[in-house]
SEZATI-807383 format. One line per field, with one value per atom (N, C-alpha, C): residue in one letter; x, z, y. Coordinates in steps of 0.02 Angstrom, whole numbers. Layout:
N
residuo	A; ...;
xx	X; ...;
zz	Z; ...;
yy	Y; ...;
This chain:
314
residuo	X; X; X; X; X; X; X; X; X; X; X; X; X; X; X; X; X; X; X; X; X; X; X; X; X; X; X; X; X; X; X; X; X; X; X; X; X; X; X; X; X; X; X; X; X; X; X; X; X; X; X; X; X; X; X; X; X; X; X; X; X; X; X; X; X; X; X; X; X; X; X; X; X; X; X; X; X; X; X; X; X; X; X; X; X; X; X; X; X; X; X; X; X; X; X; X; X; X; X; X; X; X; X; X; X; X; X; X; X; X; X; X; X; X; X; X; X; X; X; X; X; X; X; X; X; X; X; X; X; X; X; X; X; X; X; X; X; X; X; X; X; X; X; X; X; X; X; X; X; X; X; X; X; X; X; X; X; X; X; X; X; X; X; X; X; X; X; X; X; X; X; X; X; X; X; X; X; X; X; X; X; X; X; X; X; X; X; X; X; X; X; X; X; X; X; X; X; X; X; X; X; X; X; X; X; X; X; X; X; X; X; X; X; X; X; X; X; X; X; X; X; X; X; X; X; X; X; X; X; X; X; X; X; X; X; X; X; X; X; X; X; X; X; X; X; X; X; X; X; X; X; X; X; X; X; X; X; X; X; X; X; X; X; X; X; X; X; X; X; X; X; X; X; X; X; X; X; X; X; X; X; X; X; X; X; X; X; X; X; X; X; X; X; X; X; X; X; X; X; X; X; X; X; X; X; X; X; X; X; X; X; X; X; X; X; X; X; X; X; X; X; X; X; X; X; X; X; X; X; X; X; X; X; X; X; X; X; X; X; X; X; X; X; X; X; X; X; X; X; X; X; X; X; X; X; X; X; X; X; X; X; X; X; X; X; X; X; X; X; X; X; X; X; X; X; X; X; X; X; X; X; X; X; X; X; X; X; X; X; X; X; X; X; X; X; X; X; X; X; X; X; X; X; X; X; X; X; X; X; X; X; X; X; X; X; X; X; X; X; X; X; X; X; X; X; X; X; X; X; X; X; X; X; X; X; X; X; X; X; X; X; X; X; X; X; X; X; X; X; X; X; X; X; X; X; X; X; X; X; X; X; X; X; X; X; X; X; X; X; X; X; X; X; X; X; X; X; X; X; X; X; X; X; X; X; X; X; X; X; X; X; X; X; X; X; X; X; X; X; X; X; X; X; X; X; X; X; X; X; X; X; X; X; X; X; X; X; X; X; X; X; X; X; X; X; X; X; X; X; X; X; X; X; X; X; X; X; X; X; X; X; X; X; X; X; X; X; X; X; X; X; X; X; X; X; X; X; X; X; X; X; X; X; X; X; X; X; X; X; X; X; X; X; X; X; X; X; X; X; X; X; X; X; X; X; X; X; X; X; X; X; X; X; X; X; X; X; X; X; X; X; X; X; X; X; X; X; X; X; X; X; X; X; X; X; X; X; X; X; X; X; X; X; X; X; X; X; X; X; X; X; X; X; X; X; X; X; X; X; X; X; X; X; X; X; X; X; X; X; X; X; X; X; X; X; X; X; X; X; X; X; X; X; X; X; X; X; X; X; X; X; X; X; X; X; X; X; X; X; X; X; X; X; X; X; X; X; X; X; X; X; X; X; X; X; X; X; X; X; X; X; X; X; X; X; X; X; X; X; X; X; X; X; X; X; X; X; X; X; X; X; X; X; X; X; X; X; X; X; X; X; X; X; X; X; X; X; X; X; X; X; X; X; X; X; X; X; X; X; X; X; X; X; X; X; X; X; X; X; X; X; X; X; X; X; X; X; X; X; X; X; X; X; X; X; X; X; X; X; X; X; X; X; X; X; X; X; X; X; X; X; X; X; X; X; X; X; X; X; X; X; X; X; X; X; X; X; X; X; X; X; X; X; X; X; X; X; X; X; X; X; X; X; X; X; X; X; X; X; X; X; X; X; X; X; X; X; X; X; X; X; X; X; X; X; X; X; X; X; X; X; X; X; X; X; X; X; X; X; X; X; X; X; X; X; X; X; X; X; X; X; X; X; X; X; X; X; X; X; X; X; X; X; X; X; X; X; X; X; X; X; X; X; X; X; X; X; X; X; X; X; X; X; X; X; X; X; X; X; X; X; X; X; X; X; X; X; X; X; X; X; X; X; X; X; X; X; X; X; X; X; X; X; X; X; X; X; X; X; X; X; X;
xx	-1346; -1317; -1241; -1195; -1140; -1098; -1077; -1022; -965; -953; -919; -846; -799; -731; -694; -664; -626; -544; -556; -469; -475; -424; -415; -382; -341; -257; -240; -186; -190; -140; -77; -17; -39; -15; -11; 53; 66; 135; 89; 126; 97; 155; 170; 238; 213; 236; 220; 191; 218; 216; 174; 158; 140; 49; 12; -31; -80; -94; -136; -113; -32; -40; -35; -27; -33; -120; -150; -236; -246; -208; -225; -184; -133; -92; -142; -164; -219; -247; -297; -371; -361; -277; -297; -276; -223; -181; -245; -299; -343; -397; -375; -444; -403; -341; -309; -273; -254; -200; -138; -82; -13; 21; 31; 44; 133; 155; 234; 193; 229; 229; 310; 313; 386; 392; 430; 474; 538; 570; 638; 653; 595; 619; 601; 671; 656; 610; 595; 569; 501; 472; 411; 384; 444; 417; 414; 481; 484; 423; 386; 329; 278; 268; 196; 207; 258; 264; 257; 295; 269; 271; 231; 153; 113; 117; 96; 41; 40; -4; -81; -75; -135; -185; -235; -272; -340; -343; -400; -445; -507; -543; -606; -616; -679; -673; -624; -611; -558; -535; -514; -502; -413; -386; -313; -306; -231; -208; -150; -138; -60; -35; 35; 46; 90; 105; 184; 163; 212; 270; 271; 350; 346; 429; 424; 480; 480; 569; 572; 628; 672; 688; 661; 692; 631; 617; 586; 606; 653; 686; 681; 677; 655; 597; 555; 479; 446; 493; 477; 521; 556; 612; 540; 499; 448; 370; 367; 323; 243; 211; 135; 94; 20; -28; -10; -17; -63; -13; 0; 55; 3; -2; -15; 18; 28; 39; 19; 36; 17; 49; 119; 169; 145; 169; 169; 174; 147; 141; 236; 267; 337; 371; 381; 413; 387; 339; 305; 363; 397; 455; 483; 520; 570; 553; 472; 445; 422; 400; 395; 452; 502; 569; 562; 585; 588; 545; 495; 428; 433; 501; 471; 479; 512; 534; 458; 418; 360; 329; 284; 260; 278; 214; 194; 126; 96; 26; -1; -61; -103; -68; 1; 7; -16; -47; -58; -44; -17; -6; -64; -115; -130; -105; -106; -125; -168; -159; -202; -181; -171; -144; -207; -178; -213; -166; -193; -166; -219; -186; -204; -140; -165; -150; -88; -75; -19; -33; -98; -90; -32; -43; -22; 75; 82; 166; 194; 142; 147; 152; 104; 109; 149; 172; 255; 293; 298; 338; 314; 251; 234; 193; 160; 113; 18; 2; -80; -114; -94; -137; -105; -68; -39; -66; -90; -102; -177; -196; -276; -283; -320; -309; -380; -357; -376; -402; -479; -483; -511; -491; -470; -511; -565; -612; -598; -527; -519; -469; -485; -440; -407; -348; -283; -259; -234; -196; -110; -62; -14; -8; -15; -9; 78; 110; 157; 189; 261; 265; 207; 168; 134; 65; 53; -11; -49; -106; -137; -208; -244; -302; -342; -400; -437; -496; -473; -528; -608; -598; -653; -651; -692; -708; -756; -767; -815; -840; -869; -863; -919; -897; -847; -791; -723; -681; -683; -656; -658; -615; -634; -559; -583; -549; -537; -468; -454; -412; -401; -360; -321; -343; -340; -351; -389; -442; -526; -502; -457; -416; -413; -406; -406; -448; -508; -572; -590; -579; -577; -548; -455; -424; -447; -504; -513; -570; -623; -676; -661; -592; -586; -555; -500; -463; -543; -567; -624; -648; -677; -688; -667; -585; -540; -567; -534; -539; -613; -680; -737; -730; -711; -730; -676; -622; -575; -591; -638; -684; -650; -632; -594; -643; -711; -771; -748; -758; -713; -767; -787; -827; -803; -796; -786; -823; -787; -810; -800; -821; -796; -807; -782; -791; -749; -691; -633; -590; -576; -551; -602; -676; -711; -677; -699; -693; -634; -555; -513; -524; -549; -551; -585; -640; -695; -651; -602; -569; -515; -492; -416; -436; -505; -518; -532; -562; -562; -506; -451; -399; -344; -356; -333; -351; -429; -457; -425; -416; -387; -313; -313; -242; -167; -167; -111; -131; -198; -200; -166; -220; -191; -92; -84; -8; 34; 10; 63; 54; -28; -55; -53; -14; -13; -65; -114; -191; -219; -269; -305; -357; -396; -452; -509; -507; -596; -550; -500; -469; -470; -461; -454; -526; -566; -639; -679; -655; -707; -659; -594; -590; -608; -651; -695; -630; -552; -524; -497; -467; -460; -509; -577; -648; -653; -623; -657; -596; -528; -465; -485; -538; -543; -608; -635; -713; -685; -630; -599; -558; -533; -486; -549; -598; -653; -658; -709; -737; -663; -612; -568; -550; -556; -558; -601; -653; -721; -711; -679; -686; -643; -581; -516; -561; -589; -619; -653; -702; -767; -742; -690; -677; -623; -596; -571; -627; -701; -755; -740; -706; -708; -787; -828; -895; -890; -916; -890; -986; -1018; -1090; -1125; -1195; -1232; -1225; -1217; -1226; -1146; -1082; -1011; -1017; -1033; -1006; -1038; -1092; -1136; -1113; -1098; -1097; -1001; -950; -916; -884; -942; -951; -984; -1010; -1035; -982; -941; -888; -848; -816; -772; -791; -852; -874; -903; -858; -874; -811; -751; -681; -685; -658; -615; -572; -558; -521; -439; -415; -354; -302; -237; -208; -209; -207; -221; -145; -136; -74; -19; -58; 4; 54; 5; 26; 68; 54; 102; 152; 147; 233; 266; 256; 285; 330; 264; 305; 370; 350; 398; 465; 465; 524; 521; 445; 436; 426; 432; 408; 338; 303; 228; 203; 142; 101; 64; 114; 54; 68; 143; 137; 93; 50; 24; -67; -85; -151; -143; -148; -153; -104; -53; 9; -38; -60; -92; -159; -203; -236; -222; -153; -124; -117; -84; -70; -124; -182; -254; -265; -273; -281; -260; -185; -160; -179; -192; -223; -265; -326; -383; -394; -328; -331; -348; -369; -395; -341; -346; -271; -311; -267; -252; -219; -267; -208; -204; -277; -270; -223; -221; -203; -111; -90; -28; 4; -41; -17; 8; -67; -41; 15; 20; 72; 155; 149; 214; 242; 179; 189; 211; 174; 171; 263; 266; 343; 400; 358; 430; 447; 396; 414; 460; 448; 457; 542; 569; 651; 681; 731; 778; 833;
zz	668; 661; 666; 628; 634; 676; 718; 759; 730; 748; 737; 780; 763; 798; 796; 845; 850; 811; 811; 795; 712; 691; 605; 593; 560; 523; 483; 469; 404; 362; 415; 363; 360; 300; 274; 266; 282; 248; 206; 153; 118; 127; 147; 117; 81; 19; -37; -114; -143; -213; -260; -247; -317; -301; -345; -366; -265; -237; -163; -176; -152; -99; -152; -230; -250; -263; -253; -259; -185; -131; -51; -55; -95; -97; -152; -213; -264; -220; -172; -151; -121; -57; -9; -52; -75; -113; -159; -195; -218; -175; -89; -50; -41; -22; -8; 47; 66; 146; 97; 144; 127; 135; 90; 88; 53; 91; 79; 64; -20; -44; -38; 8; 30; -17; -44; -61; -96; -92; -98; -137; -215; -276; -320; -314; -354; -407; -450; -512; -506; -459; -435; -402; -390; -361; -400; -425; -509; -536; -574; -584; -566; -498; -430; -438; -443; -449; -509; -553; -632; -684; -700; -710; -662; -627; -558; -565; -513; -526; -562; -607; -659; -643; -616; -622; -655; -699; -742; -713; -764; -729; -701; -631; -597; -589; -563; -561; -586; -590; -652; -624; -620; -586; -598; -604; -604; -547; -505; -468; -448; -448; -410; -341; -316; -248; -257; -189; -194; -142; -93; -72; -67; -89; -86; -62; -47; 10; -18; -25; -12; 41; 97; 182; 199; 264; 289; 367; 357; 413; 399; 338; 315; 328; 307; 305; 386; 453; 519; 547; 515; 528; 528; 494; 496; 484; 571; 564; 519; 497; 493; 519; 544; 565; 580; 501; 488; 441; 453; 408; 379; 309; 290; 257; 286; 262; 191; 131; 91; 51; 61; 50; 62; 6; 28; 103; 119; 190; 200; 158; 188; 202; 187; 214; 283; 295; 368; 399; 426; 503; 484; 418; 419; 429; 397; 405; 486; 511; 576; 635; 614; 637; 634; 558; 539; 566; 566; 597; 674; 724; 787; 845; 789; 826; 809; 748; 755; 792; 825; 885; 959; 957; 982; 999; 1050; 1055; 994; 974; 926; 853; 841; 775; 769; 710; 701; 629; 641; 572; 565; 487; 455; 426; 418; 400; 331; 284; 227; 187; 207; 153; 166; 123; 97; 172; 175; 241; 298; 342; 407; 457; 508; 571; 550; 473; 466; 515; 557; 592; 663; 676; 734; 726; 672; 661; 659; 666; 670; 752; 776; 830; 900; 873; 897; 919; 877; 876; 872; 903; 895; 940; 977; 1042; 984; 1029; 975; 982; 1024; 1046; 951; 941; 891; 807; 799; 768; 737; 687; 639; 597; 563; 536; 485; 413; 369; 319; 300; 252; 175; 133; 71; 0; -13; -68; -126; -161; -242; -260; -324; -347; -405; -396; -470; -476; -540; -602; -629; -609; -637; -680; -752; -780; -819; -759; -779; -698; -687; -639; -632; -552; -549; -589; -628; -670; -665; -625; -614; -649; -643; -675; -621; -577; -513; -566; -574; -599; -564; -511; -471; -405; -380; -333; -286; -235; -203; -125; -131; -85; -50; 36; 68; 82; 131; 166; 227; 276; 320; 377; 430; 469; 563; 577; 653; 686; 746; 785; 827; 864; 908; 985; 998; 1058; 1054; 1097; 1115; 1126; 1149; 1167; 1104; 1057; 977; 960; 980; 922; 914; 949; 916; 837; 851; 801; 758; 720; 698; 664; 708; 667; 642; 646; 619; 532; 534; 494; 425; 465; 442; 398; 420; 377; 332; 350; 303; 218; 211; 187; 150; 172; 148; 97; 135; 104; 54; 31; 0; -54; -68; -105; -83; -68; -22; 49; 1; 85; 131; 180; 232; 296; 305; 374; 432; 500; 556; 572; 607; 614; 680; 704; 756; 754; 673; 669; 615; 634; 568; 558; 640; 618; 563; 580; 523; 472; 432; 375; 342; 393; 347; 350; 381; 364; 305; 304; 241; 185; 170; 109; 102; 163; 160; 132; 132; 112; 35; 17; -64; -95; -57; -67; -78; -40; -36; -82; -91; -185; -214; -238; -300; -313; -286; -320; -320; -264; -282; -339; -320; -405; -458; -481; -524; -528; -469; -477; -501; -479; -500; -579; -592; -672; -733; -705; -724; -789; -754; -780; -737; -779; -783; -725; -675; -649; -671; -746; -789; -796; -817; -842; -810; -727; -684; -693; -677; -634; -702; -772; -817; -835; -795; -791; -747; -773; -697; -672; -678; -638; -596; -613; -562; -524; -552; -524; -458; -464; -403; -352; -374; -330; -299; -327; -318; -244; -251; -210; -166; -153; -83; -55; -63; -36; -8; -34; 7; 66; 46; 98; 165; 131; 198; 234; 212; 216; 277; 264; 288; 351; 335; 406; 456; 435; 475; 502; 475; 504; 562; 545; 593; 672; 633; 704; 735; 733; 786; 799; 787; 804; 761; 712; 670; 637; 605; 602; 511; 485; 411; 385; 396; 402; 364; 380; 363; 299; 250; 192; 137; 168; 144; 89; 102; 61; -40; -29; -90; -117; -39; -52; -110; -86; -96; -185; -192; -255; -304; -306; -352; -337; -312; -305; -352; -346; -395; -467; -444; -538; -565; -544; -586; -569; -550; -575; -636; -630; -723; -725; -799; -857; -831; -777; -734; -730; -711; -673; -598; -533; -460; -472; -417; -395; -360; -334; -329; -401; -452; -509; -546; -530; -550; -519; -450; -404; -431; -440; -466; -542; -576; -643; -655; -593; -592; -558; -521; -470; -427; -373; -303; -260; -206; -158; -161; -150; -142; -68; -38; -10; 47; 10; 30; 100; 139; 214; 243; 232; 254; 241; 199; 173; 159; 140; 128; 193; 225; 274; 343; 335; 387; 416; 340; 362; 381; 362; 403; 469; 484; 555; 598; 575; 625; 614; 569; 565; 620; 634; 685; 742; 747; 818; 816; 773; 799; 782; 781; 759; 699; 651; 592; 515; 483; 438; 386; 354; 303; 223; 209; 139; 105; 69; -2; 0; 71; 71; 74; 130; 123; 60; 10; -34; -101; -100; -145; -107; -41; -21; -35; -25; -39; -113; -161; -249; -267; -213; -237; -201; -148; -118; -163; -194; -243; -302; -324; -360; -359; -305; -266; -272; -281; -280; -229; -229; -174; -149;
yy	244; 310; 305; 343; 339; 379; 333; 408; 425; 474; 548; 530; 508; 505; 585; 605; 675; 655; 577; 588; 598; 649; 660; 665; 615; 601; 655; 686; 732; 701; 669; 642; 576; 546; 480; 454; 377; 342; 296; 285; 222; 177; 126; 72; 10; 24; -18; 12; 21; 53; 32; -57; -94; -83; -109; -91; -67; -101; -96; -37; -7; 50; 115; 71; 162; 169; 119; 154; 199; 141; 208; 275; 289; 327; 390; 367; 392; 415; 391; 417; 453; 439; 487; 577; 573; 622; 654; 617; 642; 689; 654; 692; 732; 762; 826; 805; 768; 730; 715; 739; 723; 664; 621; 562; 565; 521; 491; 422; 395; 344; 317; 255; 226; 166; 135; 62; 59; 17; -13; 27; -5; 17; 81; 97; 168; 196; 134; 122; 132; 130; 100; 200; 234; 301; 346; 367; 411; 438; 397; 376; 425; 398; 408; 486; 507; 591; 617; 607; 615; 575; 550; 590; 594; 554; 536; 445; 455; 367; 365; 338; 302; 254; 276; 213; 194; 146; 158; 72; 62; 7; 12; 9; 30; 77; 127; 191; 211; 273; 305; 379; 373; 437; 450; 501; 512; 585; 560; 609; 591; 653; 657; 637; 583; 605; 666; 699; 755; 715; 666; 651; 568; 543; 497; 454; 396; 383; 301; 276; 225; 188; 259; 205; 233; 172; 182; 238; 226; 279; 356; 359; 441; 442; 378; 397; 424; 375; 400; 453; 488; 538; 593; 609; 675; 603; 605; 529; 557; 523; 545; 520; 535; 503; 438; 407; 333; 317; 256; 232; 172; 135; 108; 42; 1; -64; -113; -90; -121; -182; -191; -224; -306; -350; -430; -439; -503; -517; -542; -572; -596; -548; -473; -418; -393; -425; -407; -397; -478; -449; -399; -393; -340; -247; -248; -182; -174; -224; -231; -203; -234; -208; -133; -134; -56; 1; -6; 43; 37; -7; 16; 64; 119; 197; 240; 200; 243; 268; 197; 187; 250; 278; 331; 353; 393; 404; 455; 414; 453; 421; 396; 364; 293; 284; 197; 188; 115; 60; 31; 24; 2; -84; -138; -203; -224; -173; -157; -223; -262; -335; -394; -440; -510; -565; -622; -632; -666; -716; -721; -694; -658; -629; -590; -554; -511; -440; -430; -385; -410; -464; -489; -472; -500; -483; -402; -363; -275; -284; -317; -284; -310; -376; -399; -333; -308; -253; -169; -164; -89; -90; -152; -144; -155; -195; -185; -119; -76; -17; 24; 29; 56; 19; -32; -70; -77; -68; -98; -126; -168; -220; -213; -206; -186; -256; -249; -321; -266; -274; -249; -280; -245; -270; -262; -222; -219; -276; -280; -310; -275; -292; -261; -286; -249; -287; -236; -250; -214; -207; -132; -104; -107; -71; -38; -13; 29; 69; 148; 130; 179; 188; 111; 120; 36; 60; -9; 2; -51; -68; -106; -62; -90; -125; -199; -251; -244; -251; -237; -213; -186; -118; -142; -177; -199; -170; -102; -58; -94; -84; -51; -105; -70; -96; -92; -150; -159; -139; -95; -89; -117; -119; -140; -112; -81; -90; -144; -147; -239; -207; -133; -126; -83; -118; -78; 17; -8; 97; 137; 82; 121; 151; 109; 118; 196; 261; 317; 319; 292; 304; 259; 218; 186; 208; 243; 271; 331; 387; 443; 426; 370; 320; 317; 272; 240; 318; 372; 432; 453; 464; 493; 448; 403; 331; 351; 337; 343; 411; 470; 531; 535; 500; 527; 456; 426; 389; 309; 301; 227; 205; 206; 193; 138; 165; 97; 100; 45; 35; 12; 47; 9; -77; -106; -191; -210; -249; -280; -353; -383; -447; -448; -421; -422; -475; -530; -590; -660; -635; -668; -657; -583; -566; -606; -594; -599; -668; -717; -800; -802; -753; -765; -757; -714; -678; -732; -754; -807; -868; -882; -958; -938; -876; -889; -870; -828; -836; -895; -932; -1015; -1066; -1026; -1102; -1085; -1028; -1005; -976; -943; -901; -977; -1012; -1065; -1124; -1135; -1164; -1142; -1078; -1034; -1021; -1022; -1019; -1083; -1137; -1196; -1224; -1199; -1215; -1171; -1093; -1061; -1022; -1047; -1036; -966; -934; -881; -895; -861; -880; -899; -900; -928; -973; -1000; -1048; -1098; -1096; -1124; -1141; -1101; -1109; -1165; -1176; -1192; -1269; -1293; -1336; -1403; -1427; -1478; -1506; -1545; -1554; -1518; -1453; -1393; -1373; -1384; -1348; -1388; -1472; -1509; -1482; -1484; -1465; -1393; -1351; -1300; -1280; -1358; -1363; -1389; -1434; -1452; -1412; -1355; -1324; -1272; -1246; -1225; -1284; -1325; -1369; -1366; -1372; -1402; -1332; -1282; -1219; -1187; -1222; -1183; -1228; -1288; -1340; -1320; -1292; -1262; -1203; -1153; -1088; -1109; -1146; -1160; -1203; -1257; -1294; -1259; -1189; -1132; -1077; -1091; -1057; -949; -989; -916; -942; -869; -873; -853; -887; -882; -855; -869; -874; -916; -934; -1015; -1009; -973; -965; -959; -976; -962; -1012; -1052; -1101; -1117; -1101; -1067; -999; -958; -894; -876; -945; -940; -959; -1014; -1059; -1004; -964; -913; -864; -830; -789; -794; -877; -887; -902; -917; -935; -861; -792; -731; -705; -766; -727; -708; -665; -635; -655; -657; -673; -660; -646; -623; -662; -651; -675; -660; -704; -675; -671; -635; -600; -668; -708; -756; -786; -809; -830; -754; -691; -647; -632; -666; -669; -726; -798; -859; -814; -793; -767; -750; -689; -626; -649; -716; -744; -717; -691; -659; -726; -692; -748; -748; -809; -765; -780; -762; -749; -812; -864; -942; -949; -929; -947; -916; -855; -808; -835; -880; -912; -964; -1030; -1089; -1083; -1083; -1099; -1116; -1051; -1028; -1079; -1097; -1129; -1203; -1228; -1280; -1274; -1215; -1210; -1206; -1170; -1188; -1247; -1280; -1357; -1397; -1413; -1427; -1390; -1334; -1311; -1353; -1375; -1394; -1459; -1492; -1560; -1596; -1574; -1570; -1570; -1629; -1657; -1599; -1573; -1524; -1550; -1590; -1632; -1585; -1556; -1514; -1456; -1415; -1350; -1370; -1429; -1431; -1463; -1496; -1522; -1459; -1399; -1364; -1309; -1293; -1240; -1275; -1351; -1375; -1351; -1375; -1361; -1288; -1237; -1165; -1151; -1174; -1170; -1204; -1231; -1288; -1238; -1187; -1153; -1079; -1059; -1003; -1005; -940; -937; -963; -996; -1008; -954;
């Protein structure tokens, strides 16, 4: 049976414009909650208001957001609820910084990104009681400003708070989210999940980035295919020997996953493109750094994060 949380957000922040936060920005603005869509670039907001944001694919919507900011200091000047985190993991410290006049009873930050422990760098700076940590089942494709294409839709999403004191604000979160068609389930096994998501994150997308190959492209080449089966295996070995729980079945479960990528580019290979930083200290990095926690040499993962860093702007 599902419980019934009393807490109910009405305002929304989104920070991050590109494809993630204008689908959370879509759904919620579609359920009727007032959402501020925040980022840098101007280009990216214009847009979100008129015509308003586009999204076609698995689902298929168009809606106005009605306010939108440049700073994040406007965005906590008239704070809302629930601020949402959708932004690359390398802007973490700096939004981290920025967000820590938020921090207040009854408001929480969202962790809605790709990533190991990008909740943990929120809550450096905002306290974990303030903090939830979001694992994220669509995938997109940038369009245009304000117009994405959700490839696939893999309901539900996952949420967790950091402090047991949360879990009200977590199952009311968790509602909003479901009913405003963004189904999201409470967890209490959310550091699994995101290992489960970071390791198929880690076969693929830095491949794809240094070969500048498609995900079928990748997946239907047997020399990428085997580069692609060890970065699992060493993957699954980093998870397990820090007693993260991936389950008896990941590793099959993970080998058919990727062999029904689409025809795509992953989003790391569209940051290399574009001259972004991408994502890899935050996944492949990461799974070095448990490595060394647990004693355990890391060739494949440090070999391709070095390649994906060699490319990356200076």
């Amino acid at each position: 049976m599902m419980t019934v949380s009393p807490y109910r957000p009405q305002k929304f922040g989104v920070i991050g414009a590109g494809p993630v936060g204008a689908i959370v920005a879509a759904f919620l603005t579609k359920g009727g909650y007032a959402v501020t869509l925040c980022d840098v670039v101007p280009g990216l907001l214009a847009p979100a208001r008129d015509p308003g944001i586009i999204i076609e694919g698995a689902d298929t919507l168009q809606v106005r957001v009605a306010k939108t900011t440049t700073r994040i200091e406007e965005l906590i000047a008239d704070p809302p609820d629930v601020i949402v985190v959708t932004v690359k993991a390398t802007a973490l410290p700096l939004i981290a910084s920025a967000l820590e006049g938020f921090a207040a009873e009854g408001r929480y930050v969202i962790s809605w990104q790709n990533g190991i422990d990008t909740e943990l760098v929120l809550a450096q700076n905002l306290g974990a009681q303030a903090v939830l940590r979001g694992v994220v089942n669509y995938g997109c494709v940038p369009l245009g400003p304000a117009h994405t294409r959700i490839a696939f839709h893999h309901r539900p999403h996952f949420l967790q708070e950091l402090d047991p004191a949360s879990k009200e604000a977590a199952l009311g979160i968790c509602s909003v989210f479901t009913e405003c068609g963004l189904d999201t389930e409470h967890t209490d096994q959310i550091k699994n999940m995101v290992w489960r998501k970071a390791v198929l994150n880690a076969c693929m997308n830095p491949v794809c980035a240094v070969t500048r190959k498609t995900m079928v492209e990748t997946i239907t080449d047997p020399f990428l295919f085997n580069l692609v089966e060890a970065l699992i295996k060493e993957g699954v070995a980093v998870a397990r020997a820090n007693e993260f729980a991936l389950g008896s079945d990941f590793y099959p479960y993970a080998l058919q996953y990727i062999k029904n990528a689409g025809n795509h580019k992953p989003s790391m290979l569209q940051d290399i493109e574009a001259g972004r930083q991408t994502e890899i200290d935050y996944i492949n990095g990461k799974i070095c750094e448990y490595g060394l926690q647990a004693g355990l040499a890391t060739p494949y993962n440090t070999m391709i994060r070095g390649l994906v860093k060699a490319l990356e702007p200076k």
